[in-house]
N, C-alpha and C positions, 0 to 999 in steps of 0.2 A: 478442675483437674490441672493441677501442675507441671508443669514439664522440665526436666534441668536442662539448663544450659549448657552448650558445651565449644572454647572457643578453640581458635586455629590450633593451637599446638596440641590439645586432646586429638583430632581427627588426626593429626601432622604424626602424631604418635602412633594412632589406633592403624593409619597405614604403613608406617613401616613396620610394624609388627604381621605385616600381611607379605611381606616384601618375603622370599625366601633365604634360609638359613647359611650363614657363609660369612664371611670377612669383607666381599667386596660389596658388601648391600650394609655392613656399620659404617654409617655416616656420622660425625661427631654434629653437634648445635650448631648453624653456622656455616659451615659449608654449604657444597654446590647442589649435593645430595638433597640434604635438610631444607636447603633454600626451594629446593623444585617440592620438593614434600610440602611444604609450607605455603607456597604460592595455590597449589592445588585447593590444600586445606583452607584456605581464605574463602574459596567460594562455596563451600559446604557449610564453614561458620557461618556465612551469611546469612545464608537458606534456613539453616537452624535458627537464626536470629527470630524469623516472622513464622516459625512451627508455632509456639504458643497461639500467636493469633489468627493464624489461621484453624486451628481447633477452636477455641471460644467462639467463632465467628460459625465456624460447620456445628457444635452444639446451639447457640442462640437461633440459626436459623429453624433447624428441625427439630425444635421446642416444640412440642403442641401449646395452641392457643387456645383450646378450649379444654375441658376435661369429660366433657361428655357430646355429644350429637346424637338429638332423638330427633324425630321429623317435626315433632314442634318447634323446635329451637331452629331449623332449616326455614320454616313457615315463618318464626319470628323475624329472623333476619331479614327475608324474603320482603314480610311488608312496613317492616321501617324503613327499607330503602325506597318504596314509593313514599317516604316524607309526608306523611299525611292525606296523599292524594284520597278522594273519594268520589264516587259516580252513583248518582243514584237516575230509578229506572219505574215506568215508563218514562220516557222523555216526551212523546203524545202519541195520540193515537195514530193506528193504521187506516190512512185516508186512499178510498181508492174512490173518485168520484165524489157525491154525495153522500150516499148512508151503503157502500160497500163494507167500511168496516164496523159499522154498527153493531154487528153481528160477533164480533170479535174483542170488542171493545165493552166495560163496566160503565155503569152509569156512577159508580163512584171512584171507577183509576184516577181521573185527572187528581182526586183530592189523595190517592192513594202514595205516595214514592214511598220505595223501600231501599237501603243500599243495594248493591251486589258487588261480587268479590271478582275486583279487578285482577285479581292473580291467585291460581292455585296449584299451590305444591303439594303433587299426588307423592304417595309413600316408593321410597325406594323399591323400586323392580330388578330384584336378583337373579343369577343364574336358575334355569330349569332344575330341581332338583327331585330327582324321583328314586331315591336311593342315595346315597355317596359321592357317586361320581359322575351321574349318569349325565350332569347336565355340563359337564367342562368341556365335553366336544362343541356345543352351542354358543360354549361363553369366550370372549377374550379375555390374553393375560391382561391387556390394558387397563380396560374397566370392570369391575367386578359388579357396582351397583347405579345405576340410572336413578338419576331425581328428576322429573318429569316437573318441568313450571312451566305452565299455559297461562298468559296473559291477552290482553285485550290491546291490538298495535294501534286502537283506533283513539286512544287513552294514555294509554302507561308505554313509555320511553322503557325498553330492556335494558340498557344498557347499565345504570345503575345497581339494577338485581343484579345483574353478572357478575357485577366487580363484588357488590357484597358477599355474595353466595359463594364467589371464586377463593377469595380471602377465608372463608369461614368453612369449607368443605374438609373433607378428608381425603387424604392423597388417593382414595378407593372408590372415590366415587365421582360419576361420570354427570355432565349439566346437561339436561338437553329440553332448550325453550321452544313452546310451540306457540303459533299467534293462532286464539280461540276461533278469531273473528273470520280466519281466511283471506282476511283483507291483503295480506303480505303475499299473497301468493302460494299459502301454505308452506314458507320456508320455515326450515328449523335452523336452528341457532345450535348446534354443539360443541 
């Protein structure tokens, strides 16, 4: 979108036509009048100067980057930023003494490893809604939708997922990381 230009003597113009009606407010080109009109007008032209770009600057920002966000796509992002990371499990068995975990333990786990899922993004949790309206006294204006990612702190570095997920979100939805393990002290991340 285009904007016109408009330089000192447009505005030096567009205010004495604001000036009220009479003979002692016609100032000719040039004079004292004109010159204070003028000096004024220099710093509106300025400001006008950087309007253009300051619009293409506030349109490129609030571009969307995406054209869709489903919770797979939230899920996708989520675990390309662990980089390949992977953990597989049992790591050995439950030793309490001798043959305590025996009991608890497969005579075939050791040959068993399976992966598990070092991070997972539960589906957005929305306002209560039981009717229309019923759930906006519950909810803030801030966040309208929670994406819940539980990771493992004993493993996977969050800070990564944040920045990707941060980047990739929508302005309506709220982050909030939980560590699965408890190790962190049950803190959340939001």
């Amino acid at each position: 979108m285009r904007l016109a230009q408009h330089s000192a003597r447009d505005f030096a113009d567009k205010m004495k036509d604001l000036l009220p009606p009479g003979n002692a407010w016609r100032w000719p080109e040039g004079g004292f009048g004109d010159d204070l009109l003028l000096g004024t007008a220099q710093e509106l032209a300025r400001i006008d100067s950087a309007r253009q770009a300051v619009l293409d600057n506030a349109i490129e920002m609030h571009r969307p980057a995406q054209t869709r966000w489903h919770i797979d796509d939230y899920r996708r992002v989520a675990n390309e930023a662990l980089n390949g990371l992977t953990e597989t499990m049992p790591r050995k068995p439950f030793v309490v003494g001798s043959a305590a975990g025996d009991r608890v333990w497969s005579e075939a786990a050791p040959a068993q490893i399976f992966p598990i899922d070092l991070l997972k993004v539960d589906h957005l949790v929305g306002p209560l809604r039981a009717g229309s309206r019923a759930g906006d006294y519950c909810w803030g204006e801030r966040s309208r939708y929670i994406l819940r990612v539980r990771y493992y702190a004993s493993v996977v570095d969050p800070r990564p997922i944040w920045e990707a997920l941060q980047a990739f979100k929508q302005a309506h939805v709220f982050l909030w990381f939980e560590d699965i393990t408890g190790i962190a002290g049950s803190v959340t991340y939001a």
